[in-house]
C-alpha positions in Angstrom: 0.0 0.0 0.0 1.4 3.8 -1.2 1.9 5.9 1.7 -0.3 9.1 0.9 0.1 12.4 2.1 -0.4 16.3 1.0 2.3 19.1 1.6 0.4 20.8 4.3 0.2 17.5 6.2 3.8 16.9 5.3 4.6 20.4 7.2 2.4 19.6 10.2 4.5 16.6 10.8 7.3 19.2 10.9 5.4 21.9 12.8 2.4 20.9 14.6 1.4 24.7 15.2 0.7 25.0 12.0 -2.7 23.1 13.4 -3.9 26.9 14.1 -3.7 27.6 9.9 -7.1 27.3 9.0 -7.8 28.5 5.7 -4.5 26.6 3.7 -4.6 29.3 1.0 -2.6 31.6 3.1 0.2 29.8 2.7 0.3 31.3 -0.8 1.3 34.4 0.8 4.0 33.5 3.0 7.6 33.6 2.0 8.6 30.5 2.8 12.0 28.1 2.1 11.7 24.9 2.1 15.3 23.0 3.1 15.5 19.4 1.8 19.4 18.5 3.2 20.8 15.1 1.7 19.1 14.6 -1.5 21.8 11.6 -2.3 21.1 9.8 0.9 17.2 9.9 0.2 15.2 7.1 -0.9 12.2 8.7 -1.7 11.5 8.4 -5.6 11.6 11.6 -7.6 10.7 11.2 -11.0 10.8 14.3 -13.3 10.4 12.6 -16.8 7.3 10.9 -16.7 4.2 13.0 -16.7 2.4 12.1 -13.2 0.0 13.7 -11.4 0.6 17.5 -11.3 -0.8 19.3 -8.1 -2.1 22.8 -7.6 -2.8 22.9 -4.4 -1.3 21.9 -0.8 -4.7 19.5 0.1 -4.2 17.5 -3.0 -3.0 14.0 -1.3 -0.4 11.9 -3.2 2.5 10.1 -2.4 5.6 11.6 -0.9 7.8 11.5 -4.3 5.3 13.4 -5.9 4.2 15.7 -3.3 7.7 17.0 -3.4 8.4 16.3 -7.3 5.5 19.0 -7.6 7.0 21.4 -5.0 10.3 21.6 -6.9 8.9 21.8 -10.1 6.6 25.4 -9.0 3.4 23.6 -9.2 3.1 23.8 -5.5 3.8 27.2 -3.5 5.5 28.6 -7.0 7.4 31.5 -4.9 8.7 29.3 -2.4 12.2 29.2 -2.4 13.6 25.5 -2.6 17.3 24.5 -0.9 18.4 21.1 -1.6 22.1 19.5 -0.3 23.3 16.7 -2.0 26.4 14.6 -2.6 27.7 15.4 -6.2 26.8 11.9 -7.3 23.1 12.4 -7.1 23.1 16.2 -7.9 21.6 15.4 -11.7 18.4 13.9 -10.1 17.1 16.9 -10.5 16.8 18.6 -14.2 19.1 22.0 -14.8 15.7 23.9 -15.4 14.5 23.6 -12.0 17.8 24.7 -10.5 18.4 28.3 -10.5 21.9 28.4 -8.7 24.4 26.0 -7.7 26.5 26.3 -4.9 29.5 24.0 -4.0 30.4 23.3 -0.3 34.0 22.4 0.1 35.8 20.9 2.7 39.0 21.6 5.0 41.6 23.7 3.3 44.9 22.9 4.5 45.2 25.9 7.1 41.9 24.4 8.2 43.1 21.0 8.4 45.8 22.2 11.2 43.5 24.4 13.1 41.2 21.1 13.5 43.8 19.0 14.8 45.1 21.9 16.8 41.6 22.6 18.8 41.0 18.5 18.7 44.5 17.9 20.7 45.1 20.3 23.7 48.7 19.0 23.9 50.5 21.2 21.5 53.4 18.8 21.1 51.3 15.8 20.5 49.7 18.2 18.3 52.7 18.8 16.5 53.5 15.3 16.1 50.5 13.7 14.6 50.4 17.4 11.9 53.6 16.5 10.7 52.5 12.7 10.7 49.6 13.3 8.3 52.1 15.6 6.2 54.6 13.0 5.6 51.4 11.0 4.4 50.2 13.1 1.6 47.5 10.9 0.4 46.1 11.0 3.9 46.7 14.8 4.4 44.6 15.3 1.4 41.8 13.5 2.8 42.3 15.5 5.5 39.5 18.0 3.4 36.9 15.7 4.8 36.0 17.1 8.6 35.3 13.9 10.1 38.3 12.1 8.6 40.0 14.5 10.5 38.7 13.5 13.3 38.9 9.9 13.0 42.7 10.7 12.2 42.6 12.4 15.3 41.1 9.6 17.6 43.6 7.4 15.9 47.0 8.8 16.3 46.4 10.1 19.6 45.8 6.5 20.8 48.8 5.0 19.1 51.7 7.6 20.1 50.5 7.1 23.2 52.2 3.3 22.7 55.1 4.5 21.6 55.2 2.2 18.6 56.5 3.3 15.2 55.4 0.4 13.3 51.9 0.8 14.6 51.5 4.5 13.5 49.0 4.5 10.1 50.6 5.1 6.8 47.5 4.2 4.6 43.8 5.1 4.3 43.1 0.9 5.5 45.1 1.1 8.5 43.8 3.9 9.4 40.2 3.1 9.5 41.2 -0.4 10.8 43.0 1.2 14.1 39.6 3.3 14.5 38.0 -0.1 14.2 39.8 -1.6 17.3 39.4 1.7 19.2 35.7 2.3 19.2 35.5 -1.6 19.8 38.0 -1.2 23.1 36.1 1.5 23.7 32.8 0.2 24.3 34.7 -2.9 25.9 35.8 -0.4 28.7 32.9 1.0 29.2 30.1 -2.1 29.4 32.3 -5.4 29.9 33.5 -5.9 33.2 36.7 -7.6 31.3 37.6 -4.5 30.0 41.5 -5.9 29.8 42.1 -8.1 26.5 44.3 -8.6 24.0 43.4 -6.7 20.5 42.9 -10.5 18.8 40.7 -11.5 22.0 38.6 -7.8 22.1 38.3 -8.3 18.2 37.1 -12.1 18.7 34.9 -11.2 21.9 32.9 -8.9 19.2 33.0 -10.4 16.0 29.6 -11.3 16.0 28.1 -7.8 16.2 30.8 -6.3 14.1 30.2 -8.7 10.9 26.3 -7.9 11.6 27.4 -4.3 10.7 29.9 -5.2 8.0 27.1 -7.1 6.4 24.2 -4.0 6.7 27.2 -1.6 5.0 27.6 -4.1 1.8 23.4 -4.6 1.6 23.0 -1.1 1.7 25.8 0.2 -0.1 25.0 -2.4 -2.9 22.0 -1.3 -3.4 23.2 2.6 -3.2 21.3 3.4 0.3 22.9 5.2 2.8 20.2 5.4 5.2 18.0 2.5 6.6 15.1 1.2 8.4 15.0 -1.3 11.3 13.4 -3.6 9.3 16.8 -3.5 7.1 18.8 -4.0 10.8 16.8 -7.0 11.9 17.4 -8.6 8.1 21.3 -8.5 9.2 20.7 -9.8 12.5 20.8 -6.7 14.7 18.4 -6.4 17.2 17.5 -2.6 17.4 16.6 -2.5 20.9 19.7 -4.2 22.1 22.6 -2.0 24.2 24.9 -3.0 21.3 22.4 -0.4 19.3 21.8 2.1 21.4 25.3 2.5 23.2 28.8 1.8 22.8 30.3 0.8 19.3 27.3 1.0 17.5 26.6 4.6 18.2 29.8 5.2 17.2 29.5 4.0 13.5 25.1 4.4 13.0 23.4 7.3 14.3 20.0 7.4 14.4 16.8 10.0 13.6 13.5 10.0 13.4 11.7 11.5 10.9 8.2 11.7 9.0 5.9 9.8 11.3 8.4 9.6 13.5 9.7 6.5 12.0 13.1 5.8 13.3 16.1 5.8 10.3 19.6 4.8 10.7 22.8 5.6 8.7 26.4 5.1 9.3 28.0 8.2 10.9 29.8 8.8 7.4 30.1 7.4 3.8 33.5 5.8 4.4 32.9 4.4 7.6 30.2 2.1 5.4 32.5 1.9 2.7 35.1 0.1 5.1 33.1 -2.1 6.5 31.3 -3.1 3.4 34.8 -4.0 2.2 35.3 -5.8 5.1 32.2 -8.0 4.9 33.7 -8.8 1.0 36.6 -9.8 1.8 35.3 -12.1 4.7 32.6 -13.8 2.6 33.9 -13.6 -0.8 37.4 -15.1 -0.7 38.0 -16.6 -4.3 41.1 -15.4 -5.5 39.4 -13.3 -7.9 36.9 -11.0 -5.7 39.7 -8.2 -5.9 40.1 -8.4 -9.5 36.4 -8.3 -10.2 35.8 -5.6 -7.9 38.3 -3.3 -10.1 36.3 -4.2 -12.6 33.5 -3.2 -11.5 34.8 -0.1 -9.9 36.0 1.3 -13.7 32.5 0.8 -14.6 31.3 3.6 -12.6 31.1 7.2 -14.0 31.2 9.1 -10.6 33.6 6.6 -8.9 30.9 5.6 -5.7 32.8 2.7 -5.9 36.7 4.3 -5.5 37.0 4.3 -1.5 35.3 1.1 -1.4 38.2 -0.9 -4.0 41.1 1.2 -1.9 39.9 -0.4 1.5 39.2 -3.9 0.0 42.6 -4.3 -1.5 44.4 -2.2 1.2 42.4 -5.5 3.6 44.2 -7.7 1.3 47.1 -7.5 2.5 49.0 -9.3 5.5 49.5 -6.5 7.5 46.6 -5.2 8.2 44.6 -8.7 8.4 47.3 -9.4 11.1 45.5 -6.1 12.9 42.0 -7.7 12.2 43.5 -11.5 13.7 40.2 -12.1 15.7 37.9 -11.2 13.1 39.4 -13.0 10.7 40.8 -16.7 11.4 43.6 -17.0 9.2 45.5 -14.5 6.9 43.7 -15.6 3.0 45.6 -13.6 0.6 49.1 -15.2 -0.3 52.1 -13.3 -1.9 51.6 -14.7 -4.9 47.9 -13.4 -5.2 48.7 -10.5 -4.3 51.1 -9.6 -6.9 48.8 -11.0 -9.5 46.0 -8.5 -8.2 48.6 -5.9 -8.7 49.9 -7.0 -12.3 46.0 -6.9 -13.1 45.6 -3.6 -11.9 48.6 -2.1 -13.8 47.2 -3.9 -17.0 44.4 -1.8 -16.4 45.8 1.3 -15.9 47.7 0.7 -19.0 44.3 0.5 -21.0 42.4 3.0 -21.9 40.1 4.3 -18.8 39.0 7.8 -17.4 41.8 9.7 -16.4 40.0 9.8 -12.4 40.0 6.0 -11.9 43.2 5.9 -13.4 44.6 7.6 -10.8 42.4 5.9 -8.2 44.0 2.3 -9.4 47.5 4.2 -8.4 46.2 5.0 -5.1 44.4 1.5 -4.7 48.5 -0.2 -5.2 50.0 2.6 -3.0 47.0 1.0 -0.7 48.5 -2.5 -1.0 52.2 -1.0 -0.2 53.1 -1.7 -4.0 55.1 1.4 -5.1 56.6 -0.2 -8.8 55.2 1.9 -11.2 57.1 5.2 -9.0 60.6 3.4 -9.3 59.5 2.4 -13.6 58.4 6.5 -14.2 61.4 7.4 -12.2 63.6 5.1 -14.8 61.5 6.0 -17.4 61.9 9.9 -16.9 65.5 9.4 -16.7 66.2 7.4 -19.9 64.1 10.0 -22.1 61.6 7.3 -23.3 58.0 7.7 -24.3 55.8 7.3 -21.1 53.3 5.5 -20.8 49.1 6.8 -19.5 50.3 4.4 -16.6 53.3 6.2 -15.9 51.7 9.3 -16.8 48.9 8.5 -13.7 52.0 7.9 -11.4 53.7 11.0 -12.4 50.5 13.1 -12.1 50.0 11.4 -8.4 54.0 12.3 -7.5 53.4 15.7 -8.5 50.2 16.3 -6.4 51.6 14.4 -3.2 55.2 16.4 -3.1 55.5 19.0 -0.3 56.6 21.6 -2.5 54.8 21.0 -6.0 56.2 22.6 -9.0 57.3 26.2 -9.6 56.6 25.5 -13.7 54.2 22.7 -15.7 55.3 22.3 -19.1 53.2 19.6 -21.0 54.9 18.7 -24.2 58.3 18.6 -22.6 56.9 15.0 -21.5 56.9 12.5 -23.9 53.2 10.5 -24.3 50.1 10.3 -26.1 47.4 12.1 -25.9 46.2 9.8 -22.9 49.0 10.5 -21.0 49.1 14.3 -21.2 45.3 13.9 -20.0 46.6 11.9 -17.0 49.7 14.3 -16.4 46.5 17.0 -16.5 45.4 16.2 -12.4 48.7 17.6 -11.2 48.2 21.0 -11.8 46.6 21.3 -8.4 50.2 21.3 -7.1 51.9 23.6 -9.7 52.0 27.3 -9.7 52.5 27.8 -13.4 50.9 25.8 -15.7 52.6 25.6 -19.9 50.1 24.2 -21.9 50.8 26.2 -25.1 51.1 24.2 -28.2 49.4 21.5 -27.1 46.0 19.8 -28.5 43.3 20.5 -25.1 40.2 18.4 -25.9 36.8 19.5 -24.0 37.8 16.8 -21.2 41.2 18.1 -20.8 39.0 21.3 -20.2 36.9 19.8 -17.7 39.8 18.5 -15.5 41.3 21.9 -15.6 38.5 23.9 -14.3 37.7 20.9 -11.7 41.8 22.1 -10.7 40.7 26.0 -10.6 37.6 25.3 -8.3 40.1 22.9 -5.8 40.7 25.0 -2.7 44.1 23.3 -1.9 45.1 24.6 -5.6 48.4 26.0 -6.4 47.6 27.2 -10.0 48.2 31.3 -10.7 49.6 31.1 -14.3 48.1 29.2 -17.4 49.3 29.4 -20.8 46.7 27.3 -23.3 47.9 29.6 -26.2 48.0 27.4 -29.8 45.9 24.6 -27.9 43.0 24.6 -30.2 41.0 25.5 -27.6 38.1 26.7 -29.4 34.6 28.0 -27.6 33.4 24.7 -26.4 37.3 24.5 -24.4 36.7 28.1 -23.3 32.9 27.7 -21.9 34.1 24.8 -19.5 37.3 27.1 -18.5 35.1 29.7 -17.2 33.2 27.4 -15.0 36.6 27.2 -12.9 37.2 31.0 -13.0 33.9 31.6 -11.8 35.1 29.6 -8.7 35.5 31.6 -5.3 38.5 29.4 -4.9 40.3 30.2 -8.1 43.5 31.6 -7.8 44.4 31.9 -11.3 45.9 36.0 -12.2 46.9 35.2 -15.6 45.6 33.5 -18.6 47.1 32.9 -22.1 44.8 32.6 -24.5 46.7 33.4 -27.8 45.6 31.9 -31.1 43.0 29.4 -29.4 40.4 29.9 -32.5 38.0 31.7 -29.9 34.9 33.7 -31.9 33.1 36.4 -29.9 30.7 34.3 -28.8 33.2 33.2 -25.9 33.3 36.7 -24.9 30.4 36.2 -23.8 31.1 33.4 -21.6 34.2 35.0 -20.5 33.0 38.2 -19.2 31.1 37.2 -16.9 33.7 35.6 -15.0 35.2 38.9 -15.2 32.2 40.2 -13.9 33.1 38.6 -10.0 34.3 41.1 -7.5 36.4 38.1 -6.0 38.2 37.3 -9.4 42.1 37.0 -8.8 42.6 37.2 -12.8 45.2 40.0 -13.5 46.8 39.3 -17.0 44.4 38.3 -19.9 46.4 37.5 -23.6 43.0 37.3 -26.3 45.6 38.3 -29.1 45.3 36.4 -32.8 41.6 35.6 -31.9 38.6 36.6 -33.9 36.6 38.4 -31.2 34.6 41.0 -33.4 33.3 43.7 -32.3 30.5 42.4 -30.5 33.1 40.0 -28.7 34.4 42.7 -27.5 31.9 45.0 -26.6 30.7 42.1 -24.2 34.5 42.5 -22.7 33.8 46.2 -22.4 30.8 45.7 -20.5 32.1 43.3 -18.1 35.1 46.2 -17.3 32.6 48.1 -17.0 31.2 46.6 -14.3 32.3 48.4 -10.7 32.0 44.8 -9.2 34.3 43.2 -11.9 37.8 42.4 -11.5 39.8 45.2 -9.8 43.4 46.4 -10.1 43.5 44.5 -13.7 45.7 44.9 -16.6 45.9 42.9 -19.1 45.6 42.8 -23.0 42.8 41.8 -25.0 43.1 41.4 -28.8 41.1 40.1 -31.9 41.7 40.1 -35.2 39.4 43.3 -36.9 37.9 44.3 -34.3 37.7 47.9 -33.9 36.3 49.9 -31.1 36.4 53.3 -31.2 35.4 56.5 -28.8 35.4 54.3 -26.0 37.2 54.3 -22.8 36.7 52.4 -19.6 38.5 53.4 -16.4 40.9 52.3 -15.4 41.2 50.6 -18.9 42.5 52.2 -22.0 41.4 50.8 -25.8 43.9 51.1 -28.5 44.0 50.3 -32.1 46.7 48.9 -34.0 46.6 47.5 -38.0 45.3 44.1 -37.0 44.5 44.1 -33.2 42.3 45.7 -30.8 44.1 46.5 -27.3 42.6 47.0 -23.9 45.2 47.6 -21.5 45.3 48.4 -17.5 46.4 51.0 -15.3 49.9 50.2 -16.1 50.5 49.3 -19.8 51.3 45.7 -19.6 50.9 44.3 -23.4 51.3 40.7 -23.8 50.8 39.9 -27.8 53.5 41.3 -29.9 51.0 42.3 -32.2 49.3 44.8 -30.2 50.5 48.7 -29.8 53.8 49.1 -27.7 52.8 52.8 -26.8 48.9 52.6 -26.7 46.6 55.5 -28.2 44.0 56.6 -25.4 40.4 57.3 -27.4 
C-alpha cells in the first residue's frame, strides 16, 4: 500500500502549530524556504520525466515523491524558495531547469586541516607530532579535506603515540580506518564489559559477531546505493535494534539514528567511508576466491562518478597481510598469499595501462600505494630518466607524484613529456600542485578542459599562471574554463589565450567571469583571436562593471575588431593594424602584435 500524504500535512508533521492555519490558501502568501538537506542519501522516488500527477494545491493528497516532485517543479507554492544539499553523485536527479543556482560546499583547506587538529589535541606537542604525521602521508593529508576524517585521524594517532610504537602509526587510508575499528570496539569494551583488559585478537574475537552484523548491513546497503536505513533492514542482518549493542557503545559510534516523517526511526552510518570500510570488510570475509579483488576493479572502472573508489582502496588495502594481522580475531587465518597479491597488482597495472578515465586511473595508483606496491614510481622514475615515451600508466603515477610532493612545482610544461594524448590527459590532475601551468602548443580536448576547471575550483590549488595559447581551444574549451574561473577558490591571475580559434561568442562566456568582484585574474592574452566587435563590446561591458575584476591589466586582442570612442576606467582601448588592445592602469601588453605605446580614445 502507497503511503499518501499532502504538503500541508507533510509540514504539520514538521510543525504541529501550524494546526492553528485554517484557511491553507494563506500559505500562498508566506515567503517560505523549504530545506531538503541530503538529497543523495534519500530514498524517496523523484521522477521528473514521466508526466504524473501534477498538483495545484497543498490539500491534494499523493504520495511523498510526488508531493515533493510537484514542489520543486513550482506547481506547489511557485514562490517558495527550494534548498536542496546533496552529494555530487546524485546532484543530476534533479533537471538543470528547476535549479536556479548552484552552490559547492568544500571541505577543509589545508590551514583548516591544522586548526582542527590543533583545537582537537590540547597538547601542543602531540599536536605537533600527529600534523607533521599526516604531512609526511600526503595521500592521507589530502583526505584531511573531509572534517570527520580529520577526526577519526585524530582519535587514531592520539591513541597510538601514546604506545610509543613506530610500526603501529598509520601510513594508509586501511590502516587507518582499521585502528579506528579496534578503538571504538575497546572502547565500548571499557565501558560495558567488566573484562575491560584483552588482547586486541581476543577484544576483536569477543565482538566479532556484532561487528560482521554491521559489515554485512554496510555491503546490503551500499550495494543497493542506500545510505540510510530502516530497522526492518537491521533485523534482516541480525541486529536487534533495541539491544545495548544499538543504542550504546560501538554502535553509536558507526550508525546514528533519527527519526523522521511519522516519527519512523532511520539509521545511517555516521559517514560514507565508515560504510564503505566495512562493506569492504564483509567482502573480503565472505567472498574469498582469489578473484573477488580483480572483479571488484572491474567493477569499480564501470562507474562514471567513482561511488565505488574508496570502497576498491579499503578492499585491497584488507588484502594484505598486514593489516589482516591487525584484524587477527575477526578474521581466522590471513587468506591472501604473496603470490595473489602480486597477481592482483599485475592486473591492476594492466588496467591502468588500458584506456580508462583519467579519475579512476589515478584511483587504481592509489588503490597499489594501498596495498604497499610502489613499482610503477621506481618504472616513471627510470623511465623519466632514460628519455623514453611514457606510458598513460606512468603518466597516472607521475601526475600522483606531483600532487603528493611537499613543495609541488614552480613551472608545468606539458609537451616537454613525452606520451600520447592519454598521457598528457593523466599528467592534467597535477596541476593542483603547480604554480605555473605551460600548456601552449598543445592539443586541449573539451575533457582536458573539464579536469582543468575541476583544478581552478580545488581550494588546496596551487595554480596562478596558465598558458593554453595554440591549444586549439576553441569556444566549447573556453565555456568549460570559465566554469573554474567563476570559482570563489580560483586563484588563477593570468591567462594565455593566444591563437585558441576563440569567436566572440566566448566573450560572452568569459566576461562574466570577469564580472566577480572576487576574481584574482590579472593578465588576460586574447591576441590572434577573432573576437569581433561584438566580442568585444561584451568584454567592455564586463570592465565596465564596478563589481568586476579590480586592479587588472591585461591585454585583449582580436583580429578586426575595432572599437572606437570608447574608454573604460581604469582601462584604456587602442588600435593597431590588426588588433584591438585593452590595457590596464599600467600598460602591460602581452601579444606582440598589439600597440607598444597605446593610443587613449
Amino acid at each position: 500500500m502507497i503511503f499518501r500524504i499532502n504538503l500541508h500535512q507533510l509540514l504539520l508533521d514538521f510543525y504541529p502549530e501550524l494546526q492553528k492555519l485554517e484557511d491553507t490558501r494563506k500559505y500562498e502568501g508566506c515567503k517560505m524556504i523549504f530545506i531538503f538537506d541530503g538529497l543523495d542519501e534519500s530514498r524517496i522516488q523523484l521522477n521528473f520525466h514521466i508526466q504524473e500527477q501534477k498538483l495545484r494545491d497543498v490539500t491534494q493528497r499523493s504520495s511523498l515523491g510526488v508531493v515533493i516532485t510537484n514542489l520543486i517543479q513550482g506547481n506547489l507554492l511557485h514562490s517558495a524558495l527550494i534548498w536542496i544539499t546533496s552529494r555530487p553523485a546524485a546532484a543530476n536527479q534533479i533537471p538543470a531547469e528547476h535549479i536556479s543556482q548552484v552552490t559547492e560546499v568544500q571541505g577543509f583547506i589545508d590551514p583548516q586541516k591544522e586548526e582542527f587538529f590543533r583545537k582537537r589535541i590540547r597538547d601542543e606537542n602531540q599536536a605537533n607530532r600527529i600534523i607533521s604525521h599526516m604531512k609526511t602521508s600526503r595521500s592521507l593529508y589530502i583526505m584531511c579535506h573531509i572534517p570527520i576524517f580529520c577526526l577519526i585521524s585524530a582519535t587514531v594517532l592520539q591513541e597510538v603515540l601514546l604506545q610509543d610504537d613506530s610500526k603501529e602509526i598509520p601510513r594508509t587510508l586501511t590502516e587507518m580506518f582499521t585502528h579506528f575499528l579496534i578503538i571504538q570496539t575497546k572502547m565500548k569494551n571499557q565501558k560495558y564489559d567488566e573484562k575491560s583488559e584483552m588482547d586486541r585478537q581476543e577484544l576483536l574475537q569477543s565482538n566479532k559477531d556484532v561487528i560482521l552484523k554491521l559489515a554485512k548491513l554496510a555491503f546490503s546497503q551500499l550495494e543497493n546505493g542506500n545510505l540510510i536505513f530502516y530497522e526492518e533492514d537491521l533485523r534482516e542482518c541480525g541486529i536487534d535494534v533495541t539491544a545495548a549493542s544499538v543504542q550504546s557503545g560501538l554502535c553509536t559510534e558507526i550508525i546514528k539514528q533519527e527519526s523522521v516523517i511519522q516519527h519512523k526511526n532511520i539509521f545511517c552510518f555516521v559517514h560514507l567511508t565508515i560504510q564503505e570500510f566495512l562493506a569492504a570488510f564483509w567482502v573480503f570475509c565472505s567472498y574469498v576466491s582469489g578473484t573477488i579483488e580483480e572483479a571488484a576493479v572491474d567493477e569499480s572502472l564501470q562507474s562514471q562518478n567513482g561511488h565505488l573508489d574508496l570502497f576498491l582502496r579499503f578492499l585491497l588495502g584488507i588484502s594484505i597481510e598486514s593489516n589482516q594481522k591487525l584484524l587477527q580475531g575477526l578474521l581466522t587465518q590471513t587468506e591472501s598469499s604473496s603470490e595473489s597479491l602480486q597477481k592482483t597488482s599485475q592486473y591492476i597495472k594492466k588496467r591502468i595501462k588500458n584506456r580508462i578515465s583519467t579519475e579512476r586511473a589515478m584511483n587504481l595508483h592509489l588503490c597499489l600505494l594501498e596495498m604497499k606496491d610502489s613499482s610503477l614510481h621506481e618504472e616513471a622514475d627510470a623511465y623519466l630518466k632514460s628519455g623514453e615515451k611514457l606510458s598513460p600508466a606512468h603518466c597516472s603515477v607521475l601526475a600522483h607524484m606531483i600532487l603528493v610532493s611537499d613543495n609541488g612545482l614552480d613551472e608545468f610544461i606539458l609537451k616537454k613529456y613525452k606520451t600520447d594524448a592519454e598521457g598528457r590527459e593523466r599528467l592534467l590532475m597535477a596541476l593542483g600542485n603547480c604554480r605555473k601551468a605551460r600548456l601552449d602548443d598543445c592539443t586541449i580536448i573539451d575533457e582536458s578542459c573539464k579536469t582543468i576547471a575541476l583544478t581552478l575550483q580545488l581550494p588546496s590549488s596551487q595554480l596562478k599562471e596558465l598558458d593554453l595559447s595554440r591549444s586549439l581551444l576553441q569556444d566549447s574549451g573556453l565555456k568549460h574554463i570559465c566554469v573554474g574561473l567563476e570559482s570563489p577558490y580560483c586563484k588563477l591571475e593570468t591567462l594565455g589565450l593566444q591563437r585558441c580559434e576563440l569567436l566572440d561568442v566566448s566573450c560572452s562566456v568569459l566576461s562574466s567571469a570577469l564580472r566577480l568582484n572576487y576574481s584574482s585574474l590579472r593578465h588576460l592574452d586574447l591576441s590572434k583571436n577573432k573576437l569581433q566587435d561584438s566580442g568585444v563590446k561584451h568584454l567592455v561591458t564586463a570592465l565596465e562593471d564596478p563589481h568586476s575584476m579590480t586592479g587588472t591589466r591585461g591585454a585583449v586582442c582580436g583580429d578586426g575588431a575595432l572599437l572606437s570612442g570608447t574608454s573604460v576606467a581604469p582601462w584604456r582601448i587602442g588600435i593597431s593594424t590588426d588588433n584591438l588592445l585593452i590595457t590596464g592602469p599600467l600598460p602591460y601588453l602581452l601579444g606582440h602584435h598589439c600597440l607598444n605605446s597605446p593610443t587613449t580614445l
